[in-house]
FIRO-343659 format. One line per field, with one value per residue (C-alpha): x, y, z; residue in three letters. Coordinates in steps of 0.5 Angstrom, whole numbers, plus 500, padded with zeros to 3 digits. Each point is the difference from the previous one (the first is absolute). Layout:
% residues N
u [X  ...]
v [Y  ...]
w [Z  ...]
residu [ALA  ...]
//
This chain:
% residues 515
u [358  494  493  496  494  497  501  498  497  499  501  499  501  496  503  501  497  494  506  504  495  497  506  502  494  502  505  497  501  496  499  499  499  496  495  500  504  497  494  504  501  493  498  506  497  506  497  504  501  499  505  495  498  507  501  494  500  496  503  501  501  497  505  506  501  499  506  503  499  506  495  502  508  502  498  503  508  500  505  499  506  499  496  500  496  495  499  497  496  497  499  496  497  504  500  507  498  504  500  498  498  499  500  499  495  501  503  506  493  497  505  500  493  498  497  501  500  505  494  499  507  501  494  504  506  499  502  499  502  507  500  498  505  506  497  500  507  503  498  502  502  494  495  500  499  496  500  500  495  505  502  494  502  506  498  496  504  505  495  498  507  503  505  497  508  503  503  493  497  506  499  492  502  504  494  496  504  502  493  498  507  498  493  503  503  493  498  506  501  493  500  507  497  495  498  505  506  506  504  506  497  505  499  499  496  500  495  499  498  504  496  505  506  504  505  505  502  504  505  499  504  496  493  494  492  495  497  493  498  494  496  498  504  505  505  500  492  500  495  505  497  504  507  506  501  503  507  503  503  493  496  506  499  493  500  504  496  493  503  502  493  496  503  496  494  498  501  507  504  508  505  505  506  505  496  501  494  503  493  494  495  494  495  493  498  505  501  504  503  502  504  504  502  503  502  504  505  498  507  499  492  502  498  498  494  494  495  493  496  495  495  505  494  501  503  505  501  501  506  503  501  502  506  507  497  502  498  501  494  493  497  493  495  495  500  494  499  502  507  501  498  505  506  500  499  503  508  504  501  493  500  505  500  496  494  499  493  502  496  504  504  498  506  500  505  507  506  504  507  505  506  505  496  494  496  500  493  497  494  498  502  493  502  498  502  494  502  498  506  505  503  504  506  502  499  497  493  499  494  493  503  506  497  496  506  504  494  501  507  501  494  505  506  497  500  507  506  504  505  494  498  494  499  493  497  492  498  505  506  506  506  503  505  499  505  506  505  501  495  503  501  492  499  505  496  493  502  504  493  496  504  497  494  503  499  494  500  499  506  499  504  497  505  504  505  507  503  499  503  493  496  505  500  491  501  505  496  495  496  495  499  500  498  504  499  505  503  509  504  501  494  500  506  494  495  506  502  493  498  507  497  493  497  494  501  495  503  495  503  499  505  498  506  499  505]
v [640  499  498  504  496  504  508  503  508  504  508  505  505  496  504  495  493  500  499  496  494  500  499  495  496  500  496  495  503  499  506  501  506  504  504  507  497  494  504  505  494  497  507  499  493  495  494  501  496  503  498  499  494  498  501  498  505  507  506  503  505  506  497  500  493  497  497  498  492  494  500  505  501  493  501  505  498  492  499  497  495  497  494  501  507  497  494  505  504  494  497  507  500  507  502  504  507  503  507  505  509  503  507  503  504  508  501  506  503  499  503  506  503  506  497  493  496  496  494  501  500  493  497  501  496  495  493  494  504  501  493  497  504  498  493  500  504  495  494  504  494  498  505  507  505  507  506  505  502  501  493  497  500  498  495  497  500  496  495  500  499  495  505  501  499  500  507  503  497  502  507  501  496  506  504  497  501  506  502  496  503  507  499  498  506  505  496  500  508  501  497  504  506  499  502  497  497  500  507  496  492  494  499  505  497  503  500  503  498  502  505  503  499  507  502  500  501  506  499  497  493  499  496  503  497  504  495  503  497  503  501  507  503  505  502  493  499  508  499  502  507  501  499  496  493  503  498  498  507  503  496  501  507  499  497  507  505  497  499  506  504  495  505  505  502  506  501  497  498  496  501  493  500  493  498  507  506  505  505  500  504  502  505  503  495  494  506  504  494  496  508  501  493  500  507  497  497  500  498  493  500  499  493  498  497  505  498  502  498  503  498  504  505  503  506  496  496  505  504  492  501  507  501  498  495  493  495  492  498  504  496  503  497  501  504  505  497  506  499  494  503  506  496  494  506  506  500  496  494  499  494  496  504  495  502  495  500  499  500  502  494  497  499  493  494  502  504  493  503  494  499  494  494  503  506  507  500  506  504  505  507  502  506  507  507  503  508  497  496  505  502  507  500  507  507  502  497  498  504  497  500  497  494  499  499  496  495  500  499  495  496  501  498  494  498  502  495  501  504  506  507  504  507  502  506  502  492  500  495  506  496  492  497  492  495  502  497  507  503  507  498  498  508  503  496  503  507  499  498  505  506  507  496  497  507  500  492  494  495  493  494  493  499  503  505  498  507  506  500  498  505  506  499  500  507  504  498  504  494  502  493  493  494  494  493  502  496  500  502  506  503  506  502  501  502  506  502  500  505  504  501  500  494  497  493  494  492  495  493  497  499  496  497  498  496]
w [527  494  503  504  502  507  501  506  499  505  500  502  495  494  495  493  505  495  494  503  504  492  497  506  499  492  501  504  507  506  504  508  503  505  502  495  496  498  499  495  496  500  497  495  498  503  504  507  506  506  506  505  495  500  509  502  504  498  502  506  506  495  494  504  498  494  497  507  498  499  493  498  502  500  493  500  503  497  496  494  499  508  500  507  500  494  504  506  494  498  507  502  494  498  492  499  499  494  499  506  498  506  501  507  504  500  506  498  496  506  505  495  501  504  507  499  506  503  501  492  499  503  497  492  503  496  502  495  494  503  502  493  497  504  499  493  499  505  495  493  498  500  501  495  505  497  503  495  495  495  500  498  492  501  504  495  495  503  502  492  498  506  502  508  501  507  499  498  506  505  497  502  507  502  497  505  507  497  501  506  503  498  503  506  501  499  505  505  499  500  508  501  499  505  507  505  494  501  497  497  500  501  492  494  494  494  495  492  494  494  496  494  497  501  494  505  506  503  494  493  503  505  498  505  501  505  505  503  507  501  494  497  506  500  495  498  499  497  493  495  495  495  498  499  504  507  502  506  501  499  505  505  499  499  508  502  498  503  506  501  498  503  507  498  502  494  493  499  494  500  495  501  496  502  506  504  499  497  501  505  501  503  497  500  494  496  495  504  504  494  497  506  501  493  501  507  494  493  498  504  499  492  499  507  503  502  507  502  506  496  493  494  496  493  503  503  495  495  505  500  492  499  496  504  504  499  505  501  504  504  505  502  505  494  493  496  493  497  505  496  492  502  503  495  494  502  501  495  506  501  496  505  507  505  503  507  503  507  506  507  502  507  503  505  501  499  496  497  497  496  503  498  503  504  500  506  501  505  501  495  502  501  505  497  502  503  504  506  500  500  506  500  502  499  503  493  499  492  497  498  494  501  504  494  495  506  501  491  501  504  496  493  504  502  493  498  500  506  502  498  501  497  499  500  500  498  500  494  500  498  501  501  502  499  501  503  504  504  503  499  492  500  503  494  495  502  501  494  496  504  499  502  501  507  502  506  499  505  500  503  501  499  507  505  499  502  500  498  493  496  504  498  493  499  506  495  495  504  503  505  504  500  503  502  504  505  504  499  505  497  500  505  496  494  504  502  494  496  507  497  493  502  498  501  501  502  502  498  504  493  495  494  496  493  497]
residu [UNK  UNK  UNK  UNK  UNK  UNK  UNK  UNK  UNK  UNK  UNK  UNK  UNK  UNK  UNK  UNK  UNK  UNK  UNK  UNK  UNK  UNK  UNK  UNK  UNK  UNK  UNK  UNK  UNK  UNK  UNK  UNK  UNK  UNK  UNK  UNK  UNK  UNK  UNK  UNK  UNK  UNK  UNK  UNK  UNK  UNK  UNK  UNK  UNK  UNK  UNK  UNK  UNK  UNK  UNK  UNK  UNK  UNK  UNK  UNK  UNK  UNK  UNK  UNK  UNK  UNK  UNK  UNK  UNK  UNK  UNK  UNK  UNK  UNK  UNK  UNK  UNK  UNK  UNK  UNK  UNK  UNK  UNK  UNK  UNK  UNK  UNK  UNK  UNK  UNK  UNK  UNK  UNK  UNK  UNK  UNK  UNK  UNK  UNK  UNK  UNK  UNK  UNK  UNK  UNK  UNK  UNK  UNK  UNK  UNK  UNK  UNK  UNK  UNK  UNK  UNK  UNK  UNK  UNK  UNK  UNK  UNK  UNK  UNK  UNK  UNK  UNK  UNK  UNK  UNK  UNK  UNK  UNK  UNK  UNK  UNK  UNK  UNK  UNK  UNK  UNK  UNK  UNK  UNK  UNK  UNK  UNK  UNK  UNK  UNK  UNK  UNK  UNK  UNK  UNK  UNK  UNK  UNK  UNK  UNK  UNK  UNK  UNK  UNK  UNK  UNK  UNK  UNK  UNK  UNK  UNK  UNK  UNK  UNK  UNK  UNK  UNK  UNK  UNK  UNK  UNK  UNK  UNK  UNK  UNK  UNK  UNK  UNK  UNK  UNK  UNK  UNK  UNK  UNK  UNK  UNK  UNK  UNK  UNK  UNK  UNK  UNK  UNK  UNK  UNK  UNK  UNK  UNK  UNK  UNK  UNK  UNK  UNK  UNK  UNK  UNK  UNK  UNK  UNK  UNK  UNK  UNK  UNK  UNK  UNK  UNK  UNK  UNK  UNK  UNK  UNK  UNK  UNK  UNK  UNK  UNK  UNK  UNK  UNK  UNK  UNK  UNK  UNK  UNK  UNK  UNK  UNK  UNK  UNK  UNK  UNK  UNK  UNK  UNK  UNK  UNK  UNK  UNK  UNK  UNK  UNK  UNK  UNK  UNK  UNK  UNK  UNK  UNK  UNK  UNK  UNK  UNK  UNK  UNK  UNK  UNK  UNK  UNK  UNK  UNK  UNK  UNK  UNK  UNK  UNK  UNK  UNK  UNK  UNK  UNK  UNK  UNK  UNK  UNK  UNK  UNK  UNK  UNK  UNK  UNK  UNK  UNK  UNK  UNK  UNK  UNK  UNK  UNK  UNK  UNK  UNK  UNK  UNK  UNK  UNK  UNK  UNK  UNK  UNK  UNK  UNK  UNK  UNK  UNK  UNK  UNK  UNK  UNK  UNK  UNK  UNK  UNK  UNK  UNK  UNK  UNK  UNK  UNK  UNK  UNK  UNK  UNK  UNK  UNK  UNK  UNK  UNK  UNK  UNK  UNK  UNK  UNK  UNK  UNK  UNK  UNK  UNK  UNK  UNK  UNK  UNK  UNK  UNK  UNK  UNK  UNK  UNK  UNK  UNK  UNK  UNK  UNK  UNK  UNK  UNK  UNK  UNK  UNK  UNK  UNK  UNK  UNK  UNK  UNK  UNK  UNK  UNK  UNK  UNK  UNK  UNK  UNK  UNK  UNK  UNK  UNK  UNK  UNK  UNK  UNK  UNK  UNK  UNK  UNK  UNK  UNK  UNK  UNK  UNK  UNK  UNK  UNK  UNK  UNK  UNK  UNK  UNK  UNK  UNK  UNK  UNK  UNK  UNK  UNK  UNK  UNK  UNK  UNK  UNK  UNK  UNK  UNK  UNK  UNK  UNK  UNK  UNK  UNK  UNK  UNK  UNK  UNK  UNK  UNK  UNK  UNK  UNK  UNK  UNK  UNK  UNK  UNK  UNK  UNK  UNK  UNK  UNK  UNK  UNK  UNK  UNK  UNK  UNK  UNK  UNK  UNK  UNK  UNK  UNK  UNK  UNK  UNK  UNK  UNK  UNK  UNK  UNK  UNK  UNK  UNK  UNK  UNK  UNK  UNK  UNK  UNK  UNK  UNK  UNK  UNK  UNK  UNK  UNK  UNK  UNK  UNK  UNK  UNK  UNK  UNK  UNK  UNK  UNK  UNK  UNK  UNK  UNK  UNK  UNK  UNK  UNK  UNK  UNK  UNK  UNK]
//
């Protein structure tokens, strides 16, 4: 392809349109286009054909319709080289349409705002654009198809140097399904989430856009990208503070320590090592919460990833920078300013820890998980551990003071990798088991972290007890109660010996896997 004679601009997101029309009528092209766009190009002093002229018909239905016309999509979809399709063009008096940039209506911006109603929500599905795109990027042949801002240049340089070659076009027609495959999706998980749509639909679609090269992957060898589905949520939207470029590894743990502090509801910080917490706490303040969530494993906590559910202050900041402490990554809903000047000046790190802005991350559609040919997909574990769950299931009673770190307890298990058990004790994590293949090895492991600290502890277990061995272990480690899920058929035989020992323990009915 050589000449460009009419271009077709209609977009929503004018970013470069002025630019672009100028330069296209330069270079002698006649420019179509609609409503705000066609005024864009107005005020950028290019003369421009609006598509009501070229139809005959004006818009429609509030602007639904604009560009659903033969006009515009036989001019689209002919084939240049077929003497039959320029023979039809030229009985219905059709002009080929050379060039088609098109960007779409916000609808993921849209779905994102607060209150939003589905009623707006389904009036930024846009209708023409994605047709106009496909058109255009099915007859690439023939047509550029142009989506990207970033490509307007390129574009341009190649029209000028005769080099709008077939592999160019093919690259920017995957360009434009790719962004009417990814809009589509918006739209449909949008309506899944919705009222009355089905749990687990017959079809799952899967919509993101590549925001970054990563280093690589979980290793050197392995090449790595961060793909966004809904812009500026979660950990994949967070606003990057200070620091190196996150890693694959960072952000995976990143996504742990969130989650997990996100379960609580007063001051909490999470240390996250390997993708398992390896401290948690709740205090007064996010002071005292971030000194015992280190201090649950300070070896472990070297070089972690730090979480809060509440905004980092100067003096927060200034106990993350204190001598001995190394840390990879902090994620804060929010950050003082002087938080920041501390953070980046203070500790020898403070140039190249990652400093995530993030918002708390709104949980809707599904958990997708890889395997060979497919994907698992499940609901969100959105079940949290509340006092009024635990049903007591043994002769002692568990104190205030227990339920309190029971409830704590059970919400860390939930987050640490199966088989796992949890010592708490004050609202502080004490010991971790993460992992494990036995459940017992999983207790011997947090007792073992723990030390005299499991001394007056709460033991949980992120499932039900088969045997008493696990349980044994955390009581003769001094262990005063536990909660479980419950439900093995060994559970009278539990529920005896913790009677024996004088156990408090608490059966949820809910166990949480984490694999």
């Amino acid at each position: 392809m050589t000449k460009i004679s009419r271009a077709l601009v209609s977009a929503y997101d004018k970013t470069g349109i002025g630019e672009l029309a100028r330069a296209l009528h330069q270079r002698g092209v006649t420019i179509l286009s609609t409503g705000g766009t066609a005024k864009t190009i107005e005020e950028a002093g290019v003369p421009v054909t609006q598509i009501a002229d070229v139809t005959g018909f004006p818009e429609m239905l509030d602007g639904r319709v604009k560009t659903l016309h033969p006009k515009i999509h036989a001019a689209l979809l002919a084939r240049r080289e077929d003497p039959s399709h320029r023979a039809q063009l030229e009985a219905h008096e059709i002009e080929p349409i050379d060039l088609v940039c098109v960007n779409l209506y916000p609808f993921v911006d849209t779905v994102a705002r607060e209150g939003v109603t589905e009623e707006e929500a389904i009036e930024q599905i846009d209708i023409g654009g994605p047709c106009m795109l496909r058109a255009a990027a099915k007859n690439h042949r023939d047509v550029v198809p142009l989506v990207d801002p970033a490509d307007y240049a390129e574009v341009l340089r190649r029209l000028d140097e005769g080099k709008l070659d077939l592999d160019f076009l093919r690259s920017l027609a995957q360009k434009a399904f790719l962004h009417t495959a990814v809009y589509d999706a918006a739209v449909a998980n949008y309506l899944g989430a919705q009222p009355g749509a089905e749990r687990l639909p017959d079809a799952l679609v899967v919509g993101a856009r590549k925001t970054r090269d990563l280093r690589y992957g979980e290793n050197p060898h392995q090449a790595a990208a961060l793909y966004c589905s809904a812009e500026g949520e979660g950990i994949a939207g967070a606003v990057v503070l200070n620091g190196k470029p996150l890693s694959f590894n960072n952000l995976q743990d990143a996504q742990g320590a969130y989650d997990t502090v996100q379960e609580f509801d007063g001051p909490a910080a999470v240390v996250v090592k390997h993708a398992n917490p390896c401290g948690a706490a709740v205090a007064a303040d996010p002071v005292a919460a971030f000194r015992a969530a280190w201090d649950g494993d300070p070896v472990s906590a070297f070089g972690g990833i730090l979480a809060f559910n509440r905004e980092v202050s100067a003096s927060l900041a200034e106990a993350i920078a204190e001598p001995g402490r190394f840390v990879e990554v902090i994620v804060a809903p929010a950050y003082q300013e002087e938080a920041l000047r501390v953070l980046r000046e203070k500790p020898k790190w403070g140039k190249n820890v990652r400093i995530l802005a993030c918002a708390p991350p709104k949980r809707s559609g599904y958990e997708l998980r890889q395997i060979s040919g497919g994907f698992l997909a499940q609901e969100w574990d959105a079940v949290r551990a509340e006092s009024a769950d635990l049903k007591v299931v043994t002769q002692r009673e568990p104190t205030e003071e227990e339920v309190q770190d029971l409830v704590f307890a059970q919400r860390c298990a939930k987050h640490v990798k199966s088989n796992a058990i949890v010592l708490v004790r004050g609202e502080q994590v004490v010991g971790v088991g993460a992992g494990q293949m036995s459940r017992v090895d999983a207790s011997r492991m947090a007792v073992q972290k723990a030390g005299g600290r499991a001394q007056g502890a709460v033991f949980a277990s992120d499932a039900f007890l088969p045997f008493n061995d696990a349980l044994e272990v955390a009581v003769d480690a001094g262990v005063r109660a536990a909660v479980q899920p419950g439900g093995s058929r060994n559970d009278e035989a539990c529920i005896r010996y913790a009677d024996e020992r004088g156990l408090a323990m608490v059966f949820t009915g809910t166990r949480h896997f984490l694999h």
